[in-house]
Each structure stands twice: as structure tokens, then as C-alpha cells.
N, CA and C atoms as an extended XYZ file, in Angstrom:
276
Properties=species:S:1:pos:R:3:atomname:S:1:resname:S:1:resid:I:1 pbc="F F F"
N       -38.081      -57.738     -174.173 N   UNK     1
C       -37.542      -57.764     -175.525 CA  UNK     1
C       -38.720      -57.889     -176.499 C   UNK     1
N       -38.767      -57.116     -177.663 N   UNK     2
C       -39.636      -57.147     -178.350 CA  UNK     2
C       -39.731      -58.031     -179.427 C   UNK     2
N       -40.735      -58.640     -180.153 N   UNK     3
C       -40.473      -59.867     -181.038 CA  UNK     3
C       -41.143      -59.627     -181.849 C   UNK     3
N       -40.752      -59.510     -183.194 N   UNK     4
C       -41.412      -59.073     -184.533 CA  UNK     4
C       -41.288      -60.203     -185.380 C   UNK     4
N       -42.934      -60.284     -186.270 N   UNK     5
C       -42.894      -61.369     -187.151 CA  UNK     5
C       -42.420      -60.651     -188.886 C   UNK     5
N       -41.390      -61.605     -189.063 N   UNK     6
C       -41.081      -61.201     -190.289 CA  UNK     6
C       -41.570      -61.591     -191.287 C   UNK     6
N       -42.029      -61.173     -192.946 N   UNK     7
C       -42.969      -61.284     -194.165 CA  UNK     7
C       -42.823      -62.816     -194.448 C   UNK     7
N       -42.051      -63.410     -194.273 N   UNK     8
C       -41.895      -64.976     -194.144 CA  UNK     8
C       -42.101      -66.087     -192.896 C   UNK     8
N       -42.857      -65.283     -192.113 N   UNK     9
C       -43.267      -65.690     -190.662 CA  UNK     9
C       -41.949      -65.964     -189.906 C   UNK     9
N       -40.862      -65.786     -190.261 N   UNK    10
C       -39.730      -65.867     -188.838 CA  UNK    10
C       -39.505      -64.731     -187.765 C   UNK    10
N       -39.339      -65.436     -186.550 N   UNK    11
C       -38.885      -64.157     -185.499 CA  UNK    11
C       -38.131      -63.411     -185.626 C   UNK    11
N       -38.124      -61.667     -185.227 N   UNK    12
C       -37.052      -61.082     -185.313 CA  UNK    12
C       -36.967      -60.699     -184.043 C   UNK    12
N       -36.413      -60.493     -183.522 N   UNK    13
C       -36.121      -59.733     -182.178 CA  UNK    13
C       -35.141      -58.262     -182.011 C   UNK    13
N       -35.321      -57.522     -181.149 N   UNK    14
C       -34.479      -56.734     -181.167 CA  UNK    14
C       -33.307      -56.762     -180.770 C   UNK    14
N       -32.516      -57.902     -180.024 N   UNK    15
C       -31.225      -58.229     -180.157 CA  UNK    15
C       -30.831      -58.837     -181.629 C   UNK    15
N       -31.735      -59.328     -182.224 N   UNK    16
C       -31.020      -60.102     -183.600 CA  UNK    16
C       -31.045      -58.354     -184.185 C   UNK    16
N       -31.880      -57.836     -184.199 N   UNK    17
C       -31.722      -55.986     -184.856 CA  UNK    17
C       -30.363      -55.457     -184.597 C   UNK    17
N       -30.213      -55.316     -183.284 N   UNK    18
C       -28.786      -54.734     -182.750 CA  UNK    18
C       -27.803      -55.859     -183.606 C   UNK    18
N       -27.851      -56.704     -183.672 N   UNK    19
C       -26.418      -57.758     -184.200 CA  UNK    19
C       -26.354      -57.286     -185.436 C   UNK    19
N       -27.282      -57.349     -186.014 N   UNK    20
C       -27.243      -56.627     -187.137 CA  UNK    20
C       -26.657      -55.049     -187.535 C   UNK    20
N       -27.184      -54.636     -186.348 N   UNK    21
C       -26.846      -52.944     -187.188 CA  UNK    21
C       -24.867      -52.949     -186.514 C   UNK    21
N       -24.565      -53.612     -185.630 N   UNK    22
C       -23.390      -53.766     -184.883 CA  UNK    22
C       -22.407      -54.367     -186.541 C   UNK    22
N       -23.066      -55.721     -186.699 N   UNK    23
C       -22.004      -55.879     -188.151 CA  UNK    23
C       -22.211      -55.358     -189.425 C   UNK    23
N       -23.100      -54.241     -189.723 N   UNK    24
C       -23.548      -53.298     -191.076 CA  UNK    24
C       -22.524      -52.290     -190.581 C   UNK    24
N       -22.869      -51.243     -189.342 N   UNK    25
C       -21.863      -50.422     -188.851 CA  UNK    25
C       -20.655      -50.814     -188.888 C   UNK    25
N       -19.939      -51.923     -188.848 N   UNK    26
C       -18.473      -52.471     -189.095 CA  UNK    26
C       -18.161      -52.775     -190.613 C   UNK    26
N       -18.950      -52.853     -191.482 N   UNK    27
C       -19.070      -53.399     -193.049 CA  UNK    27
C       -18.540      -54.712     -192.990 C   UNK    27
N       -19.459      -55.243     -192.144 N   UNK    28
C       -19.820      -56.660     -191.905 CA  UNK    28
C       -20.668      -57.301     -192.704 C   UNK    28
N       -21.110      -58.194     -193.220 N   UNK    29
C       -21.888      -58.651     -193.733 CA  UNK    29
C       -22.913      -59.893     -192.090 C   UNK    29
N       -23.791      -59.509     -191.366 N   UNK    30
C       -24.706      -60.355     -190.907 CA  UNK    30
C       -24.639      -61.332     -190.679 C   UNK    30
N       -24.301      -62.744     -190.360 N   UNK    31
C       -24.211      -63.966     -190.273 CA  UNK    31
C       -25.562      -64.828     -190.549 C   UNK    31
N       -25.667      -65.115     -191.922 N   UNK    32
C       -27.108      -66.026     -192.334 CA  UNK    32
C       -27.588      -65.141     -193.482 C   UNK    32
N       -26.799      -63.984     -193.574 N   UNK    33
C       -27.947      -63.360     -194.745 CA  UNK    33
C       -27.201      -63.368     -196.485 C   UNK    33
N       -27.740      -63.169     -196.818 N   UNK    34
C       -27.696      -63.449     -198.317 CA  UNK    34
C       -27.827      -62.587     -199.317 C   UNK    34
N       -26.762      -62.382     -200.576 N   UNK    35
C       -26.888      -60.698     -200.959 CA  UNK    35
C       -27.757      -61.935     -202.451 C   UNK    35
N       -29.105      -60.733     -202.688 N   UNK    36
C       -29.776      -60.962     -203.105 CA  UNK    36
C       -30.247      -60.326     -204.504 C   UNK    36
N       -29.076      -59.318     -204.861 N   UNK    37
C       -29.389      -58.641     -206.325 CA  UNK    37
C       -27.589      -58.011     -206.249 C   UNK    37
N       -27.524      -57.703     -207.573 N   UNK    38
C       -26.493      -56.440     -207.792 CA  UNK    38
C       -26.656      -55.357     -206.902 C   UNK    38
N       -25.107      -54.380     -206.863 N   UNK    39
C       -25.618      -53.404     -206.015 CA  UNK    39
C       -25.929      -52.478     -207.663 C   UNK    39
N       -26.803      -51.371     -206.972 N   UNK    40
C       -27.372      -51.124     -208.431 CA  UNK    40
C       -26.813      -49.263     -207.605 C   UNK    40
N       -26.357      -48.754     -208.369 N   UNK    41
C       -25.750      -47.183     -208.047 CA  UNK    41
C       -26.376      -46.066     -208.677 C   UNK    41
N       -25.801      -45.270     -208.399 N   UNK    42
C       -27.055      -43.777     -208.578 CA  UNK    42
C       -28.558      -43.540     -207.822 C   UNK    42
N       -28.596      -42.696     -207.773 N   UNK    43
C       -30.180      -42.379     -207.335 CA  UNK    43
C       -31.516      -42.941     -207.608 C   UNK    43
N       -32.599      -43.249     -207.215 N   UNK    44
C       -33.261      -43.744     -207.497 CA  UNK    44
C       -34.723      -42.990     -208.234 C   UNK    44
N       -35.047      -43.252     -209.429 N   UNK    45
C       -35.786      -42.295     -210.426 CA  UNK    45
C       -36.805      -41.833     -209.244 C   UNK    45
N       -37.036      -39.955     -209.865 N   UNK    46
C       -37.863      -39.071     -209.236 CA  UNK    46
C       -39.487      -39.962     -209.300 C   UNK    46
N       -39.798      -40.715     -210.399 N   UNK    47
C       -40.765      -40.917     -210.693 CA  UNK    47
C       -41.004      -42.430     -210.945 C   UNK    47
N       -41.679      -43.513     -210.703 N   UNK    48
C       -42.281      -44.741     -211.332 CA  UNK    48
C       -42.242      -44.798     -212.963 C   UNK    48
N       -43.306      -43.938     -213.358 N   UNK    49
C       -43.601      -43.332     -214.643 CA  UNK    49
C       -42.283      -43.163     -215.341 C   UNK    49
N       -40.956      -42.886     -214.844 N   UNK    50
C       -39.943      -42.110     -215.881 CA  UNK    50
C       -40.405      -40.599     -215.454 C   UNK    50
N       -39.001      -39.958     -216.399 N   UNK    51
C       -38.448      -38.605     -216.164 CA  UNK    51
C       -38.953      -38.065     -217.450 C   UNK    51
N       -39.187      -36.615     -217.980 N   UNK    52
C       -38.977      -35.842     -218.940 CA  UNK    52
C       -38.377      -34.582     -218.670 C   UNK    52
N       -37.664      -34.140     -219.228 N   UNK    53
C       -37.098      -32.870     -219.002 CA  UNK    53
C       -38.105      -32.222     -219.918 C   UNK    53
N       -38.140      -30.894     -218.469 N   UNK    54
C       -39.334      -29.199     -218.732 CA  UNK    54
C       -38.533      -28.507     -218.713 C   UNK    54
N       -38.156      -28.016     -219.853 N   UNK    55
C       -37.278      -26.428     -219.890 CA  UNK    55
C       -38.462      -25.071     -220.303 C   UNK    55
N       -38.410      -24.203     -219.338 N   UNK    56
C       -38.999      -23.085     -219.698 CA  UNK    56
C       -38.521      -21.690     -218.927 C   UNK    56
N       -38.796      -20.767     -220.212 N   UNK    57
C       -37.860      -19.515     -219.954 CA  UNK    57
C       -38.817      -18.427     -219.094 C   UNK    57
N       -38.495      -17.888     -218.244 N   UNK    58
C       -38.539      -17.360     -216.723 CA  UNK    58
C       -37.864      -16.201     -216.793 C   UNK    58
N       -38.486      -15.101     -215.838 N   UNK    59
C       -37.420      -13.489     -216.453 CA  UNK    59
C       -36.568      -14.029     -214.886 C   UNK    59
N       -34.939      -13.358     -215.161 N   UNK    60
C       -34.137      -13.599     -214.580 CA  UNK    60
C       -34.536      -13.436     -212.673 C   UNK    60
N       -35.436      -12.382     -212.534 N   UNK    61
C       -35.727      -12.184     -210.932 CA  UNK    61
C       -36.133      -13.215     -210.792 C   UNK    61
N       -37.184      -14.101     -211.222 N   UNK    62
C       -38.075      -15.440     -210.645 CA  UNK    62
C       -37.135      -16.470     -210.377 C   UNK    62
N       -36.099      -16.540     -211.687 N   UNK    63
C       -35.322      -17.746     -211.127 CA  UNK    63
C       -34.584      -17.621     -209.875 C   UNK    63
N       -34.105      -16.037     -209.912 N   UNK    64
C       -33.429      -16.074     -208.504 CA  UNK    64
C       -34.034      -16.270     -207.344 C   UNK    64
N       -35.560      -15.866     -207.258 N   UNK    65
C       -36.196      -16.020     -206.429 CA  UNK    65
C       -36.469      -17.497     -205.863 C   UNK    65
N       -36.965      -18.354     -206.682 N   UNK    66
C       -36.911      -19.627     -206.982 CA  UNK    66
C       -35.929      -20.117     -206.273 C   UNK    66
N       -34.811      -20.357     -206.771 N   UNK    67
C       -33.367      -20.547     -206.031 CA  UNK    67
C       -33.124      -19.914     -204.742 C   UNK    67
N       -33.938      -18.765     -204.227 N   UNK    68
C       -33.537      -18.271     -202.849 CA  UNK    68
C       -34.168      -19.055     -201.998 C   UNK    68
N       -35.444      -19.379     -202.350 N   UNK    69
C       -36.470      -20.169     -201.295 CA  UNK    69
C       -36.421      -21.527     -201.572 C   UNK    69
N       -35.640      -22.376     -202.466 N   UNK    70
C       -35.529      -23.694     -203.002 CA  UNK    70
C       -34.069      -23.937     -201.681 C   UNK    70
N       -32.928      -22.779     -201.661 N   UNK    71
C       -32.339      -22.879     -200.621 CA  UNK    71
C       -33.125      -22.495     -199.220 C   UNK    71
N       -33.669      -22.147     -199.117 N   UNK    72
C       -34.459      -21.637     -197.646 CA  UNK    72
C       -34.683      -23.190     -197.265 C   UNK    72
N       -35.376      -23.696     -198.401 N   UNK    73
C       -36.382      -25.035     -197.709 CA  UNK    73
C       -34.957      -26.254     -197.888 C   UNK    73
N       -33.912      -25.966     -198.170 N   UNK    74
C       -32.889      -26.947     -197.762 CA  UNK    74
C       -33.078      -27.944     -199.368 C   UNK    74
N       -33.789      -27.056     -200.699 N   UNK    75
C       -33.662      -28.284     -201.088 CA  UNK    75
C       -33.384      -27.804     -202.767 C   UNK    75
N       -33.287      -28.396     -203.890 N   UNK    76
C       -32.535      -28.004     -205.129 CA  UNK    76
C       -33.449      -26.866     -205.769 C   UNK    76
N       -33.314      -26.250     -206.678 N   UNK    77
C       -34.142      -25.556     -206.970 CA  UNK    77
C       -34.978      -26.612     -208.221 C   UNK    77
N       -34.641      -27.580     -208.970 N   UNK    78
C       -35.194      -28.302     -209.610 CA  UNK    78
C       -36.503      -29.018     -208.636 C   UNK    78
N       -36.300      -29.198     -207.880 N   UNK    79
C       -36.930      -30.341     -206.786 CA  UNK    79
C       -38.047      -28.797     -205.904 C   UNK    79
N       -37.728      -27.909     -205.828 N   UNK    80
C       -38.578      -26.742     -205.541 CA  UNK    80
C       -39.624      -26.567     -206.939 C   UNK    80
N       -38.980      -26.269     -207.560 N   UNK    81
C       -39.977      -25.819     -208.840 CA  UNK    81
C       -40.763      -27.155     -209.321 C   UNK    81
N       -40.479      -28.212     -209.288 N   UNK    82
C       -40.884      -29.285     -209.319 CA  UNK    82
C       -42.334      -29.438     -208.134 C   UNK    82
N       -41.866      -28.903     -207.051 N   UNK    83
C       -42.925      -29.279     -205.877 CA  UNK    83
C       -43.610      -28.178     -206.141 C   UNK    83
N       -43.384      -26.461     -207.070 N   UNK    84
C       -44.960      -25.515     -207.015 CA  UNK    84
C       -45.767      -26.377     -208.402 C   UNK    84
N       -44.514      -26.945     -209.426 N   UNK    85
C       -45.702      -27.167     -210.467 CA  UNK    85
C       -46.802      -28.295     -209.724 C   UNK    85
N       -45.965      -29.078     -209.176 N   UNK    86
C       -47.282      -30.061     -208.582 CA  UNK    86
C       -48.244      -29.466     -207.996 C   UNK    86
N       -48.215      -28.544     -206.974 N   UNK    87
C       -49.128      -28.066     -205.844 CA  UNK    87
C       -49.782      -27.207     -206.825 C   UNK    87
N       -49.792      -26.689     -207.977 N   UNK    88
C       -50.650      -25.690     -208.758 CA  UNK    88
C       -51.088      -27.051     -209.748 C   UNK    88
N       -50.899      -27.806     -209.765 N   UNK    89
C       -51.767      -28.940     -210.685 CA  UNK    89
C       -52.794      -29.603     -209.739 C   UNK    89
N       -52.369      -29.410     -208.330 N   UNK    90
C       -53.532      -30.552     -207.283 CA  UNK    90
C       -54.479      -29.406     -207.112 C   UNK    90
N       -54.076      -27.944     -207.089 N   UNK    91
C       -54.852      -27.280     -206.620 CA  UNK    91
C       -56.005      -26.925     -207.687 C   UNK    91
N       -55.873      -27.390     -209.082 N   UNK    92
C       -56.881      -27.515     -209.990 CA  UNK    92
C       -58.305      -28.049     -210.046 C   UNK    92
């Protein structure tokens, strides 16, 4: 059995792990633990810094293009175009 020290020096073990994920998987609450903030909802900001919205106009093929390979890679096309502007700013 494996024994992990936790950020407050207590043992964890991997049976206390399993007890745990056994009463989370049931929407159990843990026995000993303690809810420690609000639950806080929605997503969690793209950025540390904060958000600004970039609107810029694009001839209609690019966006589609954009959107074809933003779906290829499984992911939004905001969050695609987002990841070339970065990679053409590192590549500076």
C-alpha cells in the first residue's frame, strides 16, 4: 500500500483514496472533510490576466477553414484561432 504525505504533513494512503472516490462517486460527502468555499459555477477564466474580446474581419473561406481544422483538432474555433495567434506571437 502506498503512503503519501499530505501539504499539512498527514498520511494519505491509497485505501483512504479509494474511500474517498467510493463516497464522491455516490455524492457522498467523505467522512472528516470539510467544504471549504462556495461552490463557485461557470468556467474558469481563459486567462489569470482577464479576457478581452478580438474581433477581426477575415474573407469568408478562412473562417471556414479555421472552423474546419478547429473541428479536426476536437476543439472551438475561438480556442483554435486563439492557439495560431499565440504560436505566431512565440514564434516572433
Amino acid at each position: 500500500m502506498t503512503e503519501f504525505k499530505a501539504a499539512n504533513g498527514s498520511s494519505v494512503t491509497d485505501k483512504m483514496i479509494d474511500e474517498w472516490c467510493d463516497a464522491l462517486d455516490n455524492d457522498k460527502w467523505p467522512e472528516g472533510w470539510k467544504n471549504r468555499s462556495k461552490v463557485v459555477y461557470g468556467r474558469p477564466p481563459l486567462s489569470a490576466g482577464g479576457t478581452a474580446t478580438l474581433s477581426i474581419k477575415v474573407p469568408v473561406a478562412m473562417k471556414q477553414a479555421i472552423a474546419k481544422e478547429a473541428k479536426r483538432h476536437g476543439t472551438s474555433t475561438s480556442n483554435y484561432a486563439r492557439a495560431l495567434l499565440a504560436k505566431a506571437m512565440l514564434a516572433e
